[in-house]
C-alpha positions in Angstrom: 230.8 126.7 133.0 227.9 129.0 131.8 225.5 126.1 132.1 226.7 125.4 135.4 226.5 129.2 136.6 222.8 129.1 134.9 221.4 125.7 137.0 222.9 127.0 140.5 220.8 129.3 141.1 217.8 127.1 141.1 219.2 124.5 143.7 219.3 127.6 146.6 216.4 128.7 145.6 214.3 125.4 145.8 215.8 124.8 149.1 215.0 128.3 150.3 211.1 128.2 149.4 211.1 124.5 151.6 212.8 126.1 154.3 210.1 129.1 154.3 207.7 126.6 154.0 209.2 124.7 156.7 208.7 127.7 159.0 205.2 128.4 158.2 204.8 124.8 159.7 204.6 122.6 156.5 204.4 118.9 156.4 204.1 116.7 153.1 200.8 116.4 151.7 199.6 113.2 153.3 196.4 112.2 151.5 196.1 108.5 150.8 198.1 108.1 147.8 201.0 110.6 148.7 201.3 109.4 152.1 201.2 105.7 150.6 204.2 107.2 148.0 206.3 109.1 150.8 210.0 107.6 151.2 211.2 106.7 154.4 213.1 109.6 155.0 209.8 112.2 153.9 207.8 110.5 156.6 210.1 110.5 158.9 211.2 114.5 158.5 207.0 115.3 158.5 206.8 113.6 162.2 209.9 115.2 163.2 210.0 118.7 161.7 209.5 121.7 164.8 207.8 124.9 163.9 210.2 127.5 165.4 209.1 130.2 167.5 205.8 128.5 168.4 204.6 127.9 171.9 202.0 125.3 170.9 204.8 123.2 168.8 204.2 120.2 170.9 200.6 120.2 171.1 200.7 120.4 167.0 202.9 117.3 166.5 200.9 115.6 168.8 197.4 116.5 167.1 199.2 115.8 163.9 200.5 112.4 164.6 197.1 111.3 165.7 195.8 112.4 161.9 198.3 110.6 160.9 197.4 107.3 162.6 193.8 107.9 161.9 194.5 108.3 158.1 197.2 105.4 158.3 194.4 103.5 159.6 192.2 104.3 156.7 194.5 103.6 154.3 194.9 99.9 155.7 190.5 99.9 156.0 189.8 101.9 152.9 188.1 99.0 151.2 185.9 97.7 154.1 185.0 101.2 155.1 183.9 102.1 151.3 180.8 99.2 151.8 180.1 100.0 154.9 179.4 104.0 153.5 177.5 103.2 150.6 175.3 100.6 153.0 174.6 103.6 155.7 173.5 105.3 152.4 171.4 102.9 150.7 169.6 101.8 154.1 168.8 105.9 155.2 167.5 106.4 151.5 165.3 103.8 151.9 163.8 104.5 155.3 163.7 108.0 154.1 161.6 107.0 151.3 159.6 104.9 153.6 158.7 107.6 155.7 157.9 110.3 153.2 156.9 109.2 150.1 152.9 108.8 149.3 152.0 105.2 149.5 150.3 104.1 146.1 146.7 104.8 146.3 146.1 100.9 145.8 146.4 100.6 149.4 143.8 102.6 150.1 141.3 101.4 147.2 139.4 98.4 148.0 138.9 95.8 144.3 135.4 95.3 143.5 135.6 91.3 144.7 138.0 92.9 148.3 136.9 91.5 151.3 138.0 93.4 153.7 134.7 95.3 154.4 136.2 96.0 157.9 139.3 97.1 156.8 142.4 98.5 159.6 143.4 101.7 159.7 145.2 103.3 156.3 147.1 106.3 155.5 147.6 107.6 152.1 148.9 111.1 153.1 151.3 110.0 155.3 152.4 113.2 157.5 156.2 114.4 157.8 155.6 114.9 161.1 152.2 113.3 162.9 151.9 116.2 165.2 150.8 118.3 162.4 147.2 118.6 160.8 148.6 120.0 157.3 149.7 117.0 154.9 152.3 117.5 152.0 150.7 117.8 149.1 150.0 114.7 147.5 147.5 113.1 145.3 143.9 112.0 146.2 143.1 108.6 145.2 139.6 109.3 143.9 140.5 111.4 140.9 143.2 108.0 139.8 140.3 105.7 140.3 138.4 107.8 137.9 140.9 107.9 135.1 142.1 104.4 135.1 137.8 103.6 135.2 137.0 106.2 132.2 139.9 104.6 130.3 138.7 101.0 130.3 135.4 102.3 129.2 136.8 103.6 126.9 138.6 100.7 125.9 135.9 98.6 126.0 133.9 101.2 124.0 136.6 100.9 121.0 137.3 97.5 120.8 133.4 96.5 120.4 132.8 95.0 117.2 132.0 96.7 114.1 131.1 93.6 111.6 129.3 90.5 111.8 132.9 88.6 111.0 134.5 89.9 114.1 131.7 89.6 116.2 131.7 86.0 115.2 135.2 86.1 115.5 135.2 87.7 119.4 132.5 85.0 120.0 134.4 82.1 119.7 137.9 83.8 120.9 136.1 84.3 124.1 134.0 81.6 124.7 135.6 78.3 122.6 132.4 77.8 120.5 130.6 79.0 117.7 128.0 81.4 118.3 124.2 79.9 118.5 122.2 79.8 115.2 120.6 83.4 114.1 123.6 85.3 115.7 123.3 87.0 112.2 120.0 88.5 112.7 120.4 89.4 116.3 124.4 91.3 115.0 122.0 93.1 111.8 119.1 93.8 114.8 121.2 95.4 117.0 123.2 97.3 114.6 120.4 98.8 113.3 119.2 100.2 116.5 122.6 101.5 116.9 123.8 99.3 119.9 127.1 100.2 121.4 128.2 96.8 123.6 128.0 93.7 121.1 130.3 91.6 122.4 129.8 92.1 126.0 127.9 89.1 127.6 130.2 87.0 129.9 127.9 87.2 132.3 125.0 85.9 130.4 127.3 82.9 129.4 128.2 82.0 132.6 124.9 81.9 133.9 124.1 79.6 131.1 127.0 77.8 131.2 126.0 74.7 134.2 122.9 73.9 131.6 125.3 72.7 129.0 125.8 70.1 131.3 122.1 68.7 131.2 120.9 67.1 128.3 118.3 68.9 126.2 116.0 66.7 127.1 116.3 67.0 131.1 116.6 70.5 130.5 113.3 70.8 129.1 111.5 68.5 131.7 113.3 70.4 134.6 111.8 73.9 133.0 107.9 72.5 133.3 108.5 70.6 136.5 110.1 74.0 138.4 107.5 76.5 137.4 105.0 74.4 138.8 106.6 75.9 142.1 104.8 78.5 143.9 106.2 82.1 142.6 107.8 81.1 139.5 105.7 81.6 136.2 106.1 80.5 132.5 106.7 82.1 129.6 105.7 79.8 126.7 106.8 80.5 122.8 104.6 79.3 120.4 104.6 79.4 116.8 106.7 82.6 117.4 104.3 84.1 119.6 105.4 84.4 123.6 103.0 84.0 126.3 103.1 84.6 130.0 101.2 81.4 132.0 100.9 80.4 135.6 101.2 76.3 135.8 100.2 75.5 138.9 99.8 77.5 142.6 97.9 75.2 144.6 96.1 77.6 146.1 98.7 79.6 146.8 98.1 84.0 146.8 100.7 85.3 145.2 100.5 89.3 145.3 103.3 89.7 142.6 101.7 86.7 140.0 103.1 87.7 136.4 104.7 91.1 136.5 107.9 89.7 135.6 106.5 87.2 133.0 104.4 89.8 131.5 107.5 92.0 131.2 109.6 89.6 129.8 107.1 89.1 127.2 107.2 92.5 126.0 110.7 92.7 125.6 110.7 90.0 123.0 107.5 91.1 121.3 109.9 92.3 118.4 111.5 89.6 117.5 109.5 86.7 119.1 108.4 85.6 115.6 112.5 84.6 114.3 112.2 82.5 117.9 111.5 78.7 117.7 109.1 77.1 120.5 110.4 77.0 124.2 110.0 78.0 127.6 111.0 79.9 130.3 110.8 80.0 134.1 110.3 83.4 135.3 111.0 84.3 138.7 107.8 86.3 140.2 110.0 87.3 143.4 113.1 89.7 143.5 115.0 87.4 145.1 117.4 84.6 143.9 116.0 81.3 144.1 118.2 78.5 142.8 121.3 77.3 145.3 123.1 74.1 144.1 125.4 72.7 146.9 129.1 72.6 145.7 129.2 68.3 145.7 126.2 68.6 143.5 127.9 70.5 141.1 131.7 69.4 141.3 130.8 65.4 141.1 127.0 65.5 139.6 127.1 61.9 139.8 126.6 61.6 143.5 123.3 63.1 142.6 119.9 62.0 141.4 119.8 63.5 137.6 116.9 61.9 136.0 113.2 64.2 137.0 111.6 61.7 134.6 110.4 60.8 138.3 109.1 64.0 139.2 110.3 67.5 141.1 110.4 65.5 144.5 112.9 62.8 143.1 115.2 65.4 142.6 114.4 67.3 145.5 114.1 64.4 147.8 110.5 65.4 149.2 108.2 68.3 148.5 108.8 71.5 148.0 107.2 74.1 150.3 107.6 77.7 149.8 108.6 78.9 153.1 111.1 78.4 155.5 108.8 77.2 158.1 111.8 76.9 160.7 113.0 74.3 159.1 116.0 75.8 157.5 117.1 79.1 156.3 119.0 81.0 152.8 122.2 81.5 155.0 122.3 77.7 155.6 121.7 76.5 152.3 123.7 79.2 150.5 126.9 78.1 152.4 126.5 74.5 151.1 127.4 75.9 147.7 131.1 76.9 149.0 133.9 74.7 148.6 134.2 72.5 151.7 137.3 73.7 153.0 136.2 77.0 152.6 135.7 78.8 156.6 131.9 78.8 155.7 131.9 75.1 155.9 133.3 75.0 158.9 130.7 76.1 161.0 132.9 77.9 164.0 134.0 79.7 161.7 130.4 81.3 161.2 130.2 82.0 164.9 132.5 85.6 164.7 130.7 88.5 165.7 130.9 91.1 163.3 129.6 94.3 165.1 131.3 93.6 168.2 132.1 97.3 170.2 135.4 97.6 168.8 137.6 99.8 171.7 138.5 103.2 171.4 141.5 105.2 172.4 140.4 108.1 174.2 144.0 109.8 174.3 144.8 109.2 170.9 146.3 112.5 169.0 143.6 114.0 167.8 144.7 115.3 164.2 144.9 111.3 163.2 145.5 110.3 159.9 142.7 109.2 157.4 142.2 105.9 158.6 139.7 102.6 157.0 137.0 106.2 156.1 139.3 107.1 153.8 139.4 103.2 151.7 137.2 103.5 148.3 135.9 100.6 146.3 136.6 100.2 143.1 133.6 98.2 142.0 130.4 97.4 144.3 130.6 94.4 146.4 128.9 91.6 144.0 132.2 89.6 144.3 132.3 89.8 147.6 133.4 86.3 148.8 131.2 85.1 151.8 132.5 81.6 151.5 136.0 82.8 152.7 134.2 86.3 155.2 131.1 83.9 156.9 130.7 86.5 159.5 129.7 88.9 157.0 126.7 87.5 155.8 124.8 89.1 159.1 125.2 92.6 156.8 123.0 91.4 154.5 119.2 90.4 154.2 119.1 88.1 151.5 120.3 85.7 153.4 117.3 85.8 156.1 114.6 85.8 153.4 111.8 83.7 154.2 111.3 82.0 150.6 112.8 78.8 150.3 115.2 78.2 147.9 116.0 75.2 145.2 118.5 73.0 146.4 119.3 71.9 142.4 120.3 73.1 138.9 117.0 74.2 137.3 116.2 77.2 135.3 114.9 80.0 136.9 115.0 83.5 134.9 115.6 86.3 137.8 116.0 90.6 137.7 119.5 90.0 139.7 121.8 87.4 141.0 124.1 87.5 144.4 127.5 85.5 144.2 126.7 81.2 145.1 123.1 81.4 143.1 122.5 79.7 139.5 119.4 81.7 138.5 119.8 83.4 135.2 119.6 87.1 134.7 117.2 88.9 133.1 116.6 92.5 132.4 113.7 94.0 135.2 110.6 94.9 134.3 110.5 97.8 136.7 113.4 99.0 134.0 111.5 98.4 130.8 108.3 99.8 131.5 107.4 103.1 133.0 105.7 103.9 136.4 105.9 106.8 138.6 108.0 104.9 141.2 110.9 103.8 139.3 110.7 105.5 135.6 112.7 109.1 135.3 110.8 111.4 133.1 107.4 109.5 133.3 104.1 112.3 132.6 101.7 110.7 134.3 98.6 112.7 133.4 99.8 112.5 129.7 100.8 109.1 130.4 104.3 109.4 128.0 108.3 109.7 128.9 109.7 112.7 128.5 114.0 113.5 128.0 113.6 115.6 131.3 111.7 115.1 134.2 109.2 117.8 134.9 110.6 118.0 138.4 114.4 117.9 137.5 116.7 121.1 139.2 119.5 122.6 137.3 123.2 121.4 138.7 123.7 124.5 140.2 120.4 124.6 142.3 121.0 120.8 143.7 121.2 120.3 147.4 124.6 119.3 148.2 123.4 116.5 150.2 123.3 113.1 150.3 119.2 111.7 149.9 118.0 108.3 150.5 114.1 107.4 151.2 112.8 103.8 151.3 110.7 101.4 153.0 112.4 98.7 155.7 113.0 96.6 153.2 115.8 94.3 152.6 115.3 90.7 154.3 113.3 88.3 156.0 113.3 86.8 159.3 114.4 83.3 159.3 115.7 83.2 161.7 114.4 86.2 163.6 116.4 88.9 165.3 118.9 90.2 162.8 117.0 92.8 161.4 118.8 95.8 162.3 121.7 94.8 160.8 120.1 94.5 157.1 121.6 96.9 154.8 119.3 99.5 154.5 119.2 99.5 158.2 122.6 99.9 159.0 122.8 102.8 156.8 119.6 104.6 157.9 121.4 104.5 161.7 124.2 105.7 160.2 122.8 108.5 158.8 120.5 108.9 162.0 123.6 109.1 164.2 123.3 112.1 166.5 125.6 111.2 168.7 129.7 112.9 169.5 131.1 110.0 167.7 134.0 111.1 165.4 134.6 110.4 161.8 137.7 111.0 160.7 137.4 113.4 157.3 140.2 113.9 155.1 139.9 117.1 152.7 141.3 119.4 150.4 142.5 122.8 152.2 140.4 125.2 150.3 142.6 127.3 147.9 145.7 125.7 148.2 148.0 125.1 145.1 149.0 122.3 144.8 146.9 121.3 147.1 147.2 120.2 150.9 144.7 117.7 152.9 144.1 118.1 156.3 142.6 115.2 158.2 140.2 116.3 160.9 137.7 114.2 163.6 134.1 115.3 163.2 131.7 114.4 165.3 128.6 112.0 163.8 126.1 114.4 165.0 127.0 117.8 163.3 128.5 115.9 160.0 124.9 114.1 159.3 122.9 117.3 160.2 125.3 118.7 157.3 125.2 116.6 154.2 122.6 113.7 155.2 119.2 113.7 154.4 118.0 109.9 154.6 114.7 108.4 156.3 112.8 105.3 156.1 109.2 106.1 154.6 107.6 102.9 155.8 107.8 100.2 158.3 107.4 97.1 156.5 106.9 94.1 159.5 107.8 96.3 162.0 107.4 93.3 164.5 110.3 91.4 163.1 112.4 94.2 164.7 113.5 93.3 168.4 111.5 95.5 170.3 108.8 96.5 167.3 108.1 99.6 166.1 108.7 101.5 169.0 112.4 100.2 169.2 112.6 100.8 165.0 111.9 104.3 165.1 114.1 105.0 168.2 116.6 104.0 166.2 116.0 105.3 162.6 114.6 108.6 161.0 111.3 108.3 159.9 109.7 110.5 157.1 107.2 111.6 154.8 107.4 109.6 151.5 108.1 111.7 148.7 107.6 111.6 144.7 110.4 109.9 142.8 110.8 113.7 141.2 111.8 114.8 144.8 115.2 112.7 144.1 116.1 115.3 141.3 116.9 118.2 144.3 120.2 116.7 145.3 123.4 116.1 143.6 123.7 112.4 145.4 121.5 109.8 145.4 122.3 106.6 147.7 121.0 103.5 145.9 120.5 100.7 148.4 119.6 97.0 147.6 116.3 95.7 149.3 114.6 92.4 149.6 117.2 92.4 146.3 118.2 94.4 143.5 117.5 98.3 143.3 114.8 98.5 141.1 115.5 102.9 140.8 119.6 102.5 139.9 117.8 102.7 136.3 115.8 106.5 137.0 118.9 107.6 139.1 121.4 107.7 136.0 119.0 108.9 133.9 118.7 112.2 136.0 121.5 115.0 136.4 122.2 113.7 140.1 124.6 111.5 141.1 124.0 107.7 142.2 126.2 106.0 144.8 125.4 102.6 145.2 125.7 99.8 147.2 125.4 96.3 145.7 126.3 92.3 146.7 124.0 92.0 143.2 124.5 91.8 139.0 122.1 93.2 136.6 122.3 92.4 133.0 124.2 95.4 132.5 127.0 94.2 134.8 129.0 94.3 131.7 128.2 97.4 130.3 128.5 100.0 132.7 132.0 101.5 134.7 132.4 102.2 138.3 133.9 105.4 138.8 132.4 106.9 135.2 128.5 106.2 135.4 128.3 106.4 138.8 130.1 106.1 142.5 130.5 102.6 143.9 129.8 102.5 148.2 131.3 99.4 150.1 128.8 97.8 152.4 130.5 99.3 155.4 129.4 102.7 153.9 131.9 104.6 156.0 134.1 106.0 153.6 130.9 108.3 152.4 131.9 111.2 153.9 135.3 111.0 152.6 134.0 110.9 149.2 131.7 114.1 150.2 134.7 116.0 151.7 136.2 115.6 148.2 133.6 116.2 145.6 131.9 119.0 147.6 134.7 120.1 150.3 134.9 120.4 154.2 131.3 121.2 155.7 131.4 124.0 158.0 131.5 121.7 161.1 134.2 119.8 159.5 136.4 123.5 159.4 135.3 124.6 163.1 137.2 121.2 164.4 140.0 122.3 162.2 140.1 125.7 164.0 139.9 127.0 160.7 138.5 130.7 159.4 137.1 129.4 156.3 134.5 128.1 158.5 132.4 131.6 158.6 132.4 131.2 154.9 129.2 130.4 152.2 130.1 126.8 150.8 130.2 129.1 147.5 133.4 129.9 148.8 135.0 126.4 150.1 133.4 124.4 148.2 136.0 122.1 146.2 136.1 123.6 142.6 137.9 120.8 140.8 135.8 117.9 142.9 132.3 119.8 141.5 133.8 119.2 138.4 134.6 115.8 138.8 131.0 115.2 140.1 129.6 116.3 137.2 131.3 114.8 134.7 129.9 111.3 136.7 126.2 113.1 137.0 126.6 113.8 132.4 128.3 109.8 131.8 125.6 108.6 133.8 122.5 110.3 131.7 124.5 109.6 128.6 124.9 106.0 129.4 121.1 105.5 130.5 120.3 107.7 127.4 122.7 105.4 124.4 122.9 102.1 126.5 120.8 102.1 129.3 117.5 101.9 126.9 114.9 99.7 126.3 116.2 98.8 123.0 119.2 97.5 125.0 117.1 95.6 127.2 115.2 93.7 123.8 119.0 93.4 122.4 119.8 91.5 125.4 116.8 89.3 125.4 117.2 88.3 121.9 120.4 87.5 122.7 119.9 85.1 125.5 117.0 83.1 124.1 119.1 82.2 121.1 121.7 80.7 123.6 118.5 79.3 125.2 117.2 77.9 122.0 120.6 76.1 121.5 120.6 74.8 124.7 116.8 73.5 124.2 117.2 71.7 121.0 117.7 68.0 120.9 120.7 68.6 118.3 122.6 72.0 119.6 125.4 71.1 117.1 122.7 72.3 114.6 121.5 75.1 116.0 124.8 77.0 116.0 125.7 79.6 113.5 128.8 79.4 111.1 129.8 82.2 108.4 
């Protein structure tokens, strides 16, 4: 009975707190699983239950039961809805990162070998909202196209070897052979003039490498037979003594005869004496001369190969020096690309590559960075003209006037462009020293100096861009294309007076982190700022359409100045002429800057890094001013379209504190690199080095003449 009278109390009271609740307007709690639980009876009293006393009773129950269909409804759909959810999700996260994150600055860096010179519109600082000129902050792609370059030099730097059994070693890892016979005394040579790159000469064994093809014999006969051809001199070794010659000229003048030869000669003055006898073909023109059509060298056997006959037999009638109109570079170069290739087929040729391109004149003006803002990451000596035929118009070296060699002989040159066979050779205007092309050169006392007498301290440099030069840079076979050689392209550029805008991306002075703004700058006020380029000399002005009258209108003209004159201005354009550059040398030896501009390789292809030593420029040239606006900052014209009010201000103030330093770090690795690997001792290494390959490849047994620990 006591248990009884103890429980009863609990059974009122239960029913009394559902009652209250009942009255406050309870139902059963009808999430997914308790509504999915509910009995028969629970459900049914929750649809039924009135809320006394309340005027809105039946609006209630009728809200409710609609909740209660709905969540009935997704209770039956649960599963099905559940995908559909986490698809929304996944789709809006991605367009959201689409929209808003910074695109990798690969899109907007062109490789050393890209072809797209004329590249579409880009845009690494994509906007949140286009209307706007501020961009979030987000990182440049110059400063990651120095760090990845410095750390492959470095790398390179590090893995170089340090003894003669793992140079030997890295010799025949790389290039399947043994190395060629004295490799020994060249490693202890160049060791003990404390040489930094030992290992790196893949390009002098792939120019070398079609010769392994002839036999030592041919070889030998085609080196006599070509420098009997006008403009190409011999170097003869004799009893360990070298000797620059002229074989044969036929009366023709030759204004450069044996500079190169003589040079050539110097560099291997040192060592000449270790050398056995043999010859060399040296190139007397800048140029590239040899151009073997690709059937010649893919199936050689279609081809006469035996000169025991003479020049002509291989040549198929004699050789004259010039053009003539019979033929021209362009014509014979694209007979060495593979036959499928759109430079084969000759429509393909036909596409007008400067064609007025149309503009939209109600375009929002705050665009975003655009092809000004693609960088290079190498020069353009890859550049593949076989697959881009319309952008051989760019450059000269296809018009040049000298006839080339239509078959695989030796011929020794300063440079090479992409589709020739000569082989490269250091220049002479590098070796020796003149007041054109040597930083550092007293001429009164007639000795080099560390610093150039008329070097400026970084902080005194001229933040502009300076270029002089004669009108160099092709030929005119045919005629007419003259104004679109390299150097002249650029020099219109840089003459450009007109409204045209440039699109200029930049770093908002004082910002942290910072923000880029992308702004339009007209042509005009942007190369009155920062450009200070002019030809000096019109060389054949009448090859011009319209002559000299129609060249100036078109170009700046200027006084020529000193070499030293360079040293007043932190960047130094380095353009290629009738060839190679023959200045790139004196430019990284000063505290300025060189950007350059290249379809060519040196001899130090190997040994120097874009993006450390020095600042590689596509053949477009247009992104220039971007890569001002970031190493210096806006220009005051730049900040006036902007509306900004740091336009007022000195460029002490606005100039671009962490791009100055980035400058100069290129300006130090470039003097430091001409100073430990840039030298003439460098330039002897390399020689020795190439005419033991040459030695091999001119002995009758080259199994013999290989080197083995």
């Amino acid at each position: 009975m006591e248990e009884v009278d103890k429980q009863a109390p609990a059974v009122p009271n239960k029913s009394k707190s559902r009652l209250q609740q009942q009255r406050r307007g309870w139902r059963p709690n009808l999430n997914f699983k308790n509504f999915a639980r509910a009995t028969d009876v629970e459900r049914a009293v929750a649809h039924a239950l009135p809320h006394p006393g309340n005027a809105t009773h039946s609006m209630r129950s009728a809200g409710k039961r609609r909740s209660q269909a709905l969540l009935s409804f997704l209770n039956r759909h649960s599963g099905s809805i559940f995908i559909f959810v986490v698809v929304i999700v996944f789709l809006r996260a991605g367009f959201y990162a689409g929209q808003n994150r910074p695109e990798s600055s690969s899109h907007h860096v062109l490789n050393k070998d890209d072809t797209n010179w004329f590249a579409k519109p880009g845009s690494l600082l994509t906007p949140s909202d286009s209307s706007t000129k501020q961009r979030a902050a987000m990182q440049h792609p110059i400063p990651k196209l120095m760090e990845d370059a410095e750390a492959q030099y470095k790398e390179k730097l590090r893995s170089q070897s340090k003894t003669l059994k793992a140079a030997v070693a890295e010799y025949k890892r790389r290039y399947n052979r043994d190395p060629p016979k004295g490799f020994d005394q060249w490693f202890k040579f160049a060791k003990q003039n404390n040489v930094k790159m030992v290992d790196e000469y893949d390009g002098m064994v792939s120019d070398l490498e079609p010769f392994w093809e002839l036999p030592s014999r041919e070889l030998r006969r085609r080196s006599r037979q070509v420098a009997q051809l006008p403009s190409i001199d011999l170097v003869r070794i004799t009893n360990g003594v070298p000797k620059a010659m002229k074989v044969v000229k036929d009366g023709f003048d030759d204004s450069e005869a044996n500079a190169r030869a003589h040079g050539f000669v110097s560099m291997m003055t040192r060592f000449a004496k270790r050398l056995p006898d043999m010859e060399f073909p040296i190139n007397a023109k800048a140029e590239g001369r040899v151009l073997v059509p690709w059937e010649h060298r893919k199936y050689p056997n279609m081809t006469q190969q035996d000169s025991s006959g003479g020049i002509e037999t291989i040549l198929g009638n004699s050789f004259e020096y010039d053009w003539g109109g019979n033929g021209n570079v362009w014509e014979a170069w694209r007979r060495t690309c593979d036959p499928s290739s759109p430079a084969r087929r000759l429509f393909a040729s036909l596409r007008n590559s400067f064609a007025v391109r149309s503009n939209n004149y109600l375009a929002e003006p705050n665009s975003l960075p655009g092809s000004d803002f693609r960088f290079m990451k190498g020069t353009s000596a890859k550049f593949d003209f076989c697959e881009h035929p319309h952008a051989h118009y760019t450059q000269g070296h296809f018009f040049s006037d000298w006839r080339t060699i239509p078959a695989l002989y030796p011929v020794f040159s300063p440079a090479k462009a992409k589709g020739y066979s000569d082989i490269r050779v250091p220049s002479h205007y590098y070796y020796g020293s003149t007041p054109a092309y040597t930083y550092g050169w007293d001429r009164v006392n007639l000795e080099l100096k560390d610093v150039d007498q008329m070097e400026v301290p970084w902080e005194d440099k001229i933040d502009k861009i300076f270029w002089r030069g004669a009108t160099t840079g092709g030929g005119s076979h045919p005629p007419g294309f003259t104004p679109q050689y390299q150097r002249h392209r650029f020099l219109r550029m840089a003459s450009d007076k007109s409204d045209t805008n440039r699109s200029i991306t930049y770093t908002v002075p004082s910002t942290n982190p910072p923000n880029f703004v992308t702004t339009q700058v007209s042509m005009g006020k942007l190369n009155e700022e920062i450009m200070d380029a002019a030809f000096t000399k019109a060389m054949a002005p009448e090859t011009y359409p319209g002559g000299l009258e129609a060249l100036e209108a078109a170009h700046r003209f200027g006084d020529a100045v000193p070499l030293g004159r360079h040293w007043s201005y932190r960047y130094l354009v380095d353009l290629d002429g009738m060839s190679y550059s023959g200045r790139f040398m004196a430019f990284l030896a000063s505290d300025s800057v060189p950007i350059k501009s290249t379809v060519y390789e040196e001899f130090y292809s190997d040994w120097i890094q874009p993006w450390v030593q020095f600042i590689p420029l596509s053949s477009s040239y247009k992104e220039v001013y971007n890569i001002y606006a970031y190493f210096t900052g806006p220009t005051k014209a730049t900040l006036e379209a902007a509306n900004s009010s740091l336009a007022s201000t000195p460029i002490e103030r606005r100039r671009s504190v962490e791009g100055d330093k980035r400058l100069r770090r290129i300006a130090r690795a470039g003097k430091e690199w001409k100073r430990t690997i840039g030298r003439k001792v460098d330039m002897e290494v390399y020689v020795y080095r190439l005419c033991l390959e040459w030695a091999r490849l001119w002995a009758d047994d080259r199994e013999a003449m290989s080197f083995r620990l």
